[in-house]
C-alpha positions in Angstrom: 0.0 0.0 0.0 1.0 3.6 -1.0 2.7 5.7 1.9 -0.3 8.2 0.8 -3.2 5.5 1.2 -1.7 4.4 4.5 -2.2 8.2 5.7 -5.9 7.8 4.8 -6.5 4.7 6.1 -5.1 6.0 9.6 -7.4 8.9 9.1 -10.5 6.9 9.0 -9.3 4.8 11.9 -9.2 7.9 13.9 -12.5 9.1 12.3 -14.1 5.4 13.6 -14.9 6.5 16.8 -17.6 8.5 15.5 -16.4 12.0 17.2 -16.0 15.0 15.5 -12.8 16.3 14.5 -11.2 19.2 12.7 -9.6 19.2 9.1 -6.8 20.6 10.8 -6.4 18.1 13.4 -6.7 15.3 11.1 -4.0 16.8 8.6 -1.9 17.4 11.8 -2.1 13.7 13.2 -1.8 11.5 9.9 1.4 14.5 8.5 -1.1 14.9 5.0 -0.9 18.0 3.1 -4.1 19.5 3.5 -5.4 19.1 -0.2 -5.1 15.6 -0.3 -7.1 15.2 2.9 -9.9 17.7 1.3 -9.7 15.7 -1.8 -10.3 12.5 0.0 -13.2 13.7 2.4 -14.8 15.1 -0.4 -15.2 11.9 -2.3 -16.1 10.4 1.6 -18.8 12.8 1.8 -20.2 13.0 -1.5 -21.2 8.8 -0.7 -22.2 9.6 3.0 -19.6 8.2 4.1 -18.5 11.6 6.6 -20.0 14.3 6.9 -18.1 18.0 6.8 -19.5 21.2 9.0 -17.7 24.7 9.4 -17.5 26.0 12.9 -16.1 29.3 13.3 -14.0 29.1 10.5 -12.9 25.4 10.4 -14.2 22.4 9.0 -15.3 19.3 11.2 -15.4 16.3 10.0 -17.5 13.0 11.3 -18.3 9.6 10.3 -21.5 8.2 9.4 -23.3 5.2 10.1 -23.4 4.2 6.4 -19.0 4.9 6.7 -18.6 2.8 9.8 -20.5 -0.3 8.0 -17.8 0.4 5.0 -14.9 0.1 7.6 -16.1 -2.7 8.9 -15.9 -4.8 5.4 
């Protein structure tokens, strides 16, 4: 596996608990570039597999039901 989709697969096992968590956080933990990880939640989201809200200027992101049954296949 890619060094890049290792990065994203550590992001969703952070994102697995189900709490919410900012873009910058996540970026910050899993040592992404910040475009990739908005590429990659994009494409998460537009399947429901996270959802994204803005908070006073940042974005939050947060699994789904429908995104933990895909992490547990």
């Amino acid at each position: 596996m890619s060094e890049a989709l290792q990065k994203l697969d550590k992001m969703l096992e952070i994102l697995q608990d189900g709490k919410e968590r900012s873009l910058t956080e996540i970026c910050e933990r899993i040592n992404l570039r910040r475009e990739m990880v908005e590429l990659a939640t994009d494409f998460l989201e537009k399947y429901g597999y996270l959802t994204k809200t803005l908070k006073d200027g940042e974005v939050y992101l947060q699994i789904t039901e429908e995104g933990k049954k895909f992490l547990e296949l």
